[in-house]
C-alpha positions in Angstrom: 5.3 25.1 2.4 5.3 21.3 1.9 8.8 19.2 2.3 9.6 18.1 -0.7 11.8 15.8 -0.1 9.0 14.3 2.8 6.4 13.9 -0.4 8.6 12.9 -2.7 9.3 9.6 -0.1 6.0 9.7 0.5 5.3 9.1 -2.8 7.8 6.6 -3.0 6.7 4.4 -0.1 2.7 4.7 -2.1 4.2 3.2 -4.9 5.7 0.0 -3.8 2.4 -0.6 -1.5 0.6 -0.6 -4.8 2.6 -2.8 -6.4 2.7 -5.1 -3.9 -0.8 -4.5 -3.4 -1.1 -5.4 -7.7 1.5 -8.9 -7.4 -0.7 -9.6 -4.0 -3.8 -9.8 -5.9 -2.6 -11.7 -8.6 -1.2 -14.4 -7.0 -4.5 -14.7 -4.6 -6.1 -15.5 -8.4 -3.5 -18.0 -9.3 -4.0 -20.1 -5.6 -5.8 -22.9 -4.4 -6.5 -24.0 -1.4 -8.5 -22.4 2.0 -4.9 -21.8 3.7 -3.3 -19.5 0.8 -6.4 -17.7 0.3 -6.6 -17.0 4.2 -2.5 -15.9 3.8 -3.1 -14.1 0.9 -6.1 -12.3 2.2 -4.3 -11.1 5.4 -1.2 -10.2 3.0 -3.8 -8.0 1.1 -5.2 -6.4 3.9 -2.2 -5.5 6.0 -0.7 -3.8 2.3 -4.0 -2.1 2.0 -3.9 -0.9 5.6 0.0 0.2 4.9 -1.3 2.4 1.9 -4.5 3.9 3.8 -2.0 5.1 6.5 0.5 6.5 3.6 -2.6 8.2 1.6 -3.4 9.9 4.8 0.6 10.7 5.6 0.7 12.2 1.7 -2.7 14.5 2.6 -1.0 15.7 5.7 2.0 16.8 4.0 0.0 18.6 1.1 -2.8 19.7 3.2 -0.1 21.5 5.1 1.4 23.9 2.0 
């Protein structure tokens, strides 16, 4: 049986990632400049790497029920 309450956080957590991810992405558009393209690219990856590791969380919990 899957924990609800587990996915529903779960859920949650994927949520904000991707909106960070979305507000990440469009300020990397708006900048100029090597040095906040560098920042924003690491800011992108480490959100992306945060929302691989939740995807894979989220498939554990549902894989489990």
């Amino acid at each position: 049986m899957v924990d609800q309450a587990a996915l529903d956080e779960i859920n949650r957590r994927i949520q904000i990632v991707e909106d960070n991810l979305r507000e990440l992405i469009e300020q990397a558009a708006a900048y100029s400049g090597a040095a906040d393209e560098e920042r924003a690219t690491d800011r992108i990856a480490d959100q992306q790497a945060k929302l691989d590791a939740l995807l894979k969380e989220h498939e554990a919990l549902v894989g489990k029920g």
